[in-house]
ROLO-318005 format. One record per residue (C-alpha): x negated, y, z. Coordinates in Angstrom, 3 decimals, decimal comma, padded with zeros to 6 digits. Each point is the difference from the previous one (the first is absolute). Layout:
BEGIN
+----------+----------+----------+
:       c1 :       c2 :       c3 :
+----------+----------+----------+
:        X :        Y :        Z :
...
+----------+----------+----------+
***
This chain:
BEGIN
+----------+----------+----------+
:       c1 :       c2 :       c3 :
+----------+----------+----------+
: -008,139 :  025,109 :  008,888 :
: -003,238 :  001,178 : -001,046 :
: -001,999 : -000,648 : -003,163 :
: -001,785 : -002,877 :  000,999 :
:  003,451 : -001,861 :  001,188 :
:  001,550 : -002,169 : -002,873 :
:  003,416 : -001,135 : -000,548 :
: -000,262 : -004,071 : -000,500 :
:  001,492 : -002,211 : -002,012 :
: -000,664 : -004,157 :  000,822 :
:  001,379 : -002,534 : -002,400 :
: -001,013 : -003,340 :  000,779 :
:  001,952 : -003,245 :  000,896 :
:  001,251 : -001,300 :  003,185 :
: -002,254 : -002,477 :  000,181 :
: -002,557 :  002,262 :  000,336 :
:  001,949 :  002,102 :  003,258 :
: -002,715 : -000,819 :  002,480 :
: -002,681 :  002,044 : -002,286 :
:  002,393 :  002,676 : -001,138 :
:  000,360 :  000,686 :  003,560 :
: -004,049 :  000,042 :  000,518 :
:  000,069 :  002,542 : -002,967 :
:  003,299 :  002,022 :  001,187 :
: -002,125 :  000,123 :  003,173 :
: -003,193 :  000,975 : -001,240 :
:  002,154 :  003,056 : -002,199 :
:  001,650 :  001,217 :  003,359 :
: -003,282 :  000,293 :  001,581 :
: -001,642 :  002,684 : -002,386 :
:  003,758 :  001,394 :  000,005 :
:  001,022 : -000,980 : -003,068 :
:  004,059 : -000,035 : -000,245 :
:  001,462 : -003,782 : -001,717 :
:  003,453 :  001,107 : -002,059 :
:  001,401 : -003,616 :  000,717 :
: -000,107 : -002,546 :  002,659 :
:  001,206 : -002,670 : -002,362 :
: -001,531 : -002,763 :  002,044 :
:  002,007 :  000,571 :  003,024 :
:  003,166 : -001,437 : -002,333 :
: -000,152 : -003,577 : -000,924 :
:  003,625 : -000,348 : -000,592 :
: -000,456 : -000,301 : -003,607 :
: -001,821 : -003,370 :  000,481 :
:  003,783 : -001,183 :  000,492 :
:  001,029 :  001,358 : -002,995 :
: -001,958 : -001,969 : -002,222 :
:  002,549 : -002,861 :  000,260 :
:  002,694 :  002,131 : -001,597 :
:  000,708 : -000,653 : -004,173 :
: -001,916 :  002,344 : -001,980 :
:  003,158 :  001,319 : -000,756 :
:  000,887 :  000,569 :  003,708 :
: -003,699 :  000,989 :  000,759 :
: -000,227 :  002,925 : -002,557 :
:  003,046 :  001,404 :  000,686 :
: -000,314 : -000,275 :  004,134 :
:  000,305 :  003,506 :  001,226 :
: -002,673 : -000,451 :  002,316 :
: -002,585 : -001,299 : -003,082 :
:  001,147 :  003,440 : -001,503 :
: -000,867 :  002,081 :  002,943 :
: -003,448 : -001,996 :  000,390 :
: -000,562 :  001,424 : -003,543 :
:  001,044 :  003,591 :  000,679 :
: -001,576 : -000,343 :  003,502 :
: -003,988 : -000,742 : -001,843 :
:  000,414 :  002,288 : -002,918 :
:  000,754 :  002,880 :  002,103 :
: -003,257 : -000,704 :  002,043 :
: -001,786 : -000,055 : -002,676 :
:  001,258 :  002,551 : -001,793 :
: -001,203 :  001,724 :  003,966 :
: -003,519 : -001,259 :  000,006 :
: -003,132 :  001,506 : -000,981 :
: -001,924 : -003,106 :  000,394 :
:  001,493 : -003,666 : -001,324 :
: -001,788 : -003,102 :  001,507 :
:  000,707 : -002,987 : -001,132 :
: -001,292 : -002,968 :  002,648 :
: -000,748 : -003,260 : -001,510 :
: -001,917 : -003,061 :  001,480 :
: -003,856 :  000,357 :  000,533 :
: -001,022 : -003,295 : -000,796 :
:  002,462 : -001,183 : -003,132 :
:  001,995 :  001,325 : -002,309 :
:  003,665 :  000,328 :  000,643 :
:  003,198 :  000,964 : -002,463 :
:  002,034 :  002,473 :  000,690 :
:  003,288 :  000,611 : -001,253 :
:  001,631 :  003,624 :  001,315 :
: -003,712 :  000,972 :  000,865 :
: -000,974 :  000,439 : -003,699 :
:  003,364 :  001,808 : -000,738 :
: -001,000 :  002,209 :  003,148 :
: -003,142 :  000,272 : -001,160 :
:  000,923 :  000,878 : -003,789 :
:  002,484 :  002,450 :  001,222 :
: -002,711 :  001,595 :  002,231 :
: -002,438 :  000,196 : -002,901 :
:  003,048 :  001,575 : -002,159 :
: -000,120 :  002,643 :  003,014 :
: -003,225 :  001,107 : -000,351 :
: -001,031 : -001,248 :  003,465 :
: -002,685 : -000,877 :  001,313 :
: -000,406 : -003,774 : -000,116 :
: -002,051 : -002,175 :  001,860 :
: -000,177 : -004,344 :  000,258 :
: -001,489 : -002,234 :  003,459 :
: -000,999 : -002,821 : -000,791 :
:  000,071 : -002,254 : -003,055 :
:  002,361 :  000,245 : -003,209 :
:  000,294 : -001,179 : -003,538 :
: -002,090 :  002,133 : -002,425 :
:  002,069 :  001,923 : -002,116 :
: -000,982 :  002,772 : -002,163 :
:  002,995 :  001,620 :  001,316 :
: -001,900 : -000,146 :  003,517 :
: -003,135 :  002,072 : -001,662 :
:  001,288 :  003,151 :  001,584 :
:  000,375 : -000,684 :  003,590 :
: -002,006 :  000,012 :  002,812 :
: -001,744 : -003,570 :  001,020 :
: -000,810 : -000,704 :  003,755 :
: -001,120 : -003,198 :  001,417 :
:  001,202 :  000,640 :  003,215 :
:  001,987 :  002,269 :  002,234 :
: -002,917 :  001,855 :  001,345 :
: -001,447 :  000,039 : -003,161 :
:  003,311 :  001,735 : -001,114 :
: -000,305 :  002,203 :  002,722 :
: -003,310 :  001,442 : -000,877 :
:  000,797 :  000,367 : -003,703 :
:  003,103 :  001,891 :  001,223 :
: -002,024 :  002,127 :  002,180 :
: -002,650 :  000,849 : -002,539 :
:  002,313 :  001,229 : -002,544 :
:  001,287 :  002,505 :  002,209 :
+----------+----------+----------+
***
């Protein structure tokens, strides 16, 4: 790996797969390593019909846990993908994100999400190749 490869992080939401593949894409192509392949799992969509109690203490919910922190705690860059046109909540994204932040990593946000002061010290993009540029320039 050289100095202008990163180690990626991409929290997002399944509903979002097709463009966290354009953006896992677009990464691999300026040779840029991902830490997880998250998206290639959708097994946990299942598990949302478990009890909270069941849910939460699912082995497999724990090892999705330890599976993300560990890439982030690999990452020099955390992206966070949102929608480009409306705003969209996230739920383990902002915990991902928070944890990140806690890191000292460098965060960045596609798309659109709520304003929060808390947000102030990330990295905005509108778009992926907007993303891609800011990543590049900072180099």
């Amino acid at each position: 790996m050289t100095d202008k490869e990163k180690i990626v992080y991409i929290a997002s939401k399944f509903a979002l797969k097709d463009k966290v593949i354009e953006l896992y894409k677009e990464l691999m192509k300026y040779g840029h390593i991902v830490t997880i392949i998250w998206w290639q799992w959708e097994g946990k969509q299942s598990l949302k019909d478990l009890s909270d109690n069941e849910f939460y203490n699912d082995p497999r919910i724990k090892f999705i846990k330890k599976r993300d922190l560990f890439g982030i705690d690999e990452c020099d860059i955390f992206v966070l993908l949102s929608d480009e046109n409306e705003y969209m909540n996230f739920n383990g994204t902002n915990f991902e994100m928070g944890y990140a932040t806690a890191k000292g990593k460098e965060v960045y946000v596609i798309g659109k999400l709520d304003k929060s002061a808390l947000y102030s010290g990330v990295i905005w993009c509108r778009d992926i190749p907007d993303f891609i540029v800011k990543m590049i320039c900072r180099r």
